[in-house]
C-alpha positions as CSV (number, residue, x, y, z in Angstrom):
1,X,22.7,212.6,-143.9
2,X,25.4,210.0,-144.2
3,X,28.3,212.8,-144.7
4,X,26.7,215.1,-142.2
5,X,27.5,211.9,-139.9
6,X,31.2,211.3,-140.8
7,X,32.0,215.3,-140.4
8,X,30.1,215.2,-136.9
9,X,31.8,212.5,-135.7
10,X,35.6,213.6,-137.1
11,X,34.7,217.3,-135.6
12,X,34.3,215.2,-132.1
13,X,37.2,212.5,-132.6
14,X,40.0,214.9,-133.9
15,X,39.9,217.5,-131.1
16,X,40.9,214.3,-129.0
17,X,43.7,212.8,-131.3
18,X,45.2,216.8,-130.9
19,X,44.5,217.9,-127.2
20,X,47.0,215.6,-125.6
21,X,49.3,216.5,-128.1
22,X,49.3,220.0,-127.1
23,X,48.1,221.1,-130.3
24,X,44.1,221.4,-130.4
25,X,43.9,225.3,-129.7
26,X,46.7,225.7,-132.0
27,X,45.4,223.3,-134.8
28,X,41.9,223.7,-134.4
29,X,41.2,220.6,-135.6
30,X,37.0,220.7,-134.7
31,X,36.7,223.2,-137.5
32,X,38.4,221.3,-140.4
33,X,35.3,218.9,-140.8
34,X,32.8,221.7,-140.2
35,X,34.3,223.9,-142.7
36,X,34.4,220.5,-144.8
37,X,30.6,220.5,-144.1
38,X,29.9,223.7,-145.0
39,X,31.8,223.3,-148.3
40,X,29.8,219.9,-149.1
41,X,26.7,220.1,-147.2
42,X,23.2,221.8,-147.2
43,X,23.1,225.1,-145.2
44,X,20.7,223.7,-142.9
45,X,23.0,221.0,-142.3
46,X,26.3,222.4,-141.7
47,X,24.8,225.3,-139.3
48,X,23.4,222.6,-137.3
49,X,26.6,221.1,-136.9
50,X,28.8,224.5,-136.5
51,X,26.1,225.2,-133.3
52,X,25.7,221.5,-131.8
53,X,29.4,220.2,-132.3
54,X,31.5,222.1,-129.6
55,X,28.8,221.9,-126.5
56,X,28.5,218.3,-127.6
57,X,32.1,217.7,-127.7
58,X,32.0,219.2,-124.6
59,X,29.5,217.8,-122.5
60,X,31.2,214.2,-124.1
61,X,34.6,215.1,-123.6
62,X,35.5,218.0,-121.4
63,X,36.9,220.0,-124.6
64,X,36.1,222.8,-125.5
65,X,35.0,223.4,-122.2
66,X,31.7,224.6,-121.2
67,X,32.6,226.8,-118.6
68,X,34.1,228.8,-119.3
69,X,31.8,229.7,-122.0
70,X,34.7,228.1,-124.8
71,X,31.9,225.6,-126.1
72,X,29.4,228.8,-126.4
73,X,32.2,230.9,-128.3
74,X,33.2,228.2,-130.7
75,X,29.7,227.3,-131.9
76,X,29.3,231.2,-132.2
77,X,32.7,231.3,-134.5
78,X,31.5,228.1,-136.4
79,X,28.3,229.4,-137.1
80,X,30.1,232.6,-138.6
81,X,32.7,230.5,-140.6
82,X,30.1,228.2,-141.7
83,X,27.7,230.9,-142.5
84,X,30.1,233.0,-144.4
85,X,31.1,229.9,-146.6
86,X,27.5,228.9,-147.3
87,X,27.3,232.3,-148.9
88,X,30.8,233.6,-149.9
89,X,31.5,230.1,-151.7
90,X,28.2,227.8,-151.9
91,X,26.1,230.9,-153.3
92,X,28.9,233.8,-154.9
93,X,31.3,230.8,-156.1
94,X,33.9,233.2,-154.6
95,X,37.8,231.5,-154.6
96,X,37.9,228.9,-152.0
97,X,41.2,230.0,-151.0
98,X,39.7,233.5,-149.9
99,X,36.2,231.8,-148.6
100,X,38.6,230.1,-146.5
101,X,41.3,233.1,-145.1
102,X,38.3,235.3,-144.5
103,X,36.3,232.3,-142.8
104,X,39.4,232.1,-140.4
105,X,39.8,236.3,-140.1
106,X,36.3,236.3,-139.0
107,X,36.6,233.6,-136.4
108,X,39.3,235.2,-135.2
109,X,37.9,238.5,-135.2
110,X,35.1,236.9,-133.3
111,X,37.2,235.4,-130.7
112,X,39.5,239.1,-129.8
113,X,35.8,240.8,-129.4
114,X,34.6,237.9,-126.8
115,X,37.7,238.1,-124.9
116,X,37.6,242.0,-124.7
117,X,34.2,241.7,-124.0
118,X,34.5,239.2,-121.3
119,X,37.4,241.1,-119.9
120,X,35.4,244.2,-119.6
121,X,32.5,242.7,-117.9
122,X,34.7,240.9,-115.4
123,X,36.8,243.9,-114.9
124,X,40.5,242.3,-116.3
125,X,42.7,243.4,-118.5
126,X,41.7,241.2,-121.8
127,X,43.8,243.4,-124.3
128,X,47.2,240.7,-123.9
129,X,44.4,237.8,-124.4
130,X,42.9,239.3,-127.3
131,X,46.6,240.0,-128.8
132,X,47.5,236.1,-127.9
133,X,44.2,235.0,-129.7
134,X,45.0,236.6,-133.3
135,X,48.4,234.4,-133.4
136,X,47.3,231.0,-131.5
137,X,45.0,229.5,-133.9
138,X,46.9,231.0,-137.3
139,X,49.0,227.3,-137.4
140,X,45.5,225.8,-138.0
141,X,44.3,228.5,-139.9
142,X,46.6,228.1,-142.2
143,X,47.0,224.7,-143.0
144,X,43.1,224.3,-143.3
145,X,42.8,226.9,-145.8
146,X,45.7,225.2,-147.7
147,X,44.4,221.9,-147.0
148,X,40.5,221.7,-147.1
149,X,40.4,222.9,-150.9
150,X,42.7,220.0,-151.8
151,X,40.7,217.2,-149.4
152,X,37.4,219.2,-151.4
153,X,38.6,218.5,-154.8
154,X,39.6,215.0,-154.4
155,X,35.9,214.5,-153.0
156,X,34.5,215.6,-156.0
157,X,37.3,214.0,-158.0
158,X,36.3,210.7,-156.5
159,X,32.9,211.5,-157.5
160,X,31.8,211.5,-153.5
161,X,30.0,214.4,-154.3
162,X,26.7,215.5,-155.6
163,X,27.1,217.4,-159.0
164,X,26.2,220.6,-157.0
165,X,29.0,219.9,-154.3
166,X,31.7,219.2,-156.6
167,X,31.2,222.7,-158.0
């Protein structure tokens, strides 16, 4: 409960360290505690985070926004990434480094097949968007899959993990 509390509250407060910075949609900095979670947390746990996070950050904060649907898409890519981890990593004890790259290939997957999706149903030509959204995020993408195994090792290191967690 207590770390399901410190990666909620750092997946709301480091989205608005990043945003003025220009750097939250490049960064992604909401997913680096959920993927944390997902990594250290009961299923049940980190999927209710992945879903509840982004409209909550939004309805706080105004980012991601809720309409357009941003707030909606993200808790529908964190519920993927979160998902995939709880069974690529949690339950196969597949390499972190590859839970990770494939969490991020799938969320970005996700978000090309919203925008061409949306663009179809509102009649605009989404295929520039959906080419944009494979390169924006890959900055964040990239450092958290090179970072999150490190900050998940020095958790169990530390021995702030349960036996199970530490892996």
């Amino acid at each position: 409960m207590v770390w399901g509390s410190v990666w909620g509250a750092l997946a709301l407060l480091l989205p608005m360290l990043f945003h003025p910075l220009g750097l939250g949609s490049h960064l992604m900095p909401m997913f680096a505690p959920l993927l944390l979670a997902a990594l250290t947390l009961r299923p049940r746990t980190s999927l209710t985070l992945a879903v509840l996070i982004p409209p909550l950050s939004g309805f706080l904060t105004g980012m991601p926004p809720l309409l357009p649907p941003v707030a909606a898409m993200m808790s529908l890519e964190g519920l993927l990434m979160v998902s995939w981890l709880g069974f690529a990593f949690r339950r196969q004890r597949w390499n972190i480094y590859f839970c990770l790259a494939a969490a991020f290939i799938l969320q970005r997957a996700a978000r090309v097949l919203f925008i061409l999706l949306a663009g179809a149903w509102m009649e605009l030509p989404a295929g520039w968007l959906a080419s944009a959204a494979l390169v924006w995020g890959l900055p964040g993408a990239v450092l958290q899959t090179g970072l999150l195994p490190w900050a998940w090792r020095e958790m169990g290191r530390k021995n702030l993990l349960s036996d199970d967690q530490a892996g």
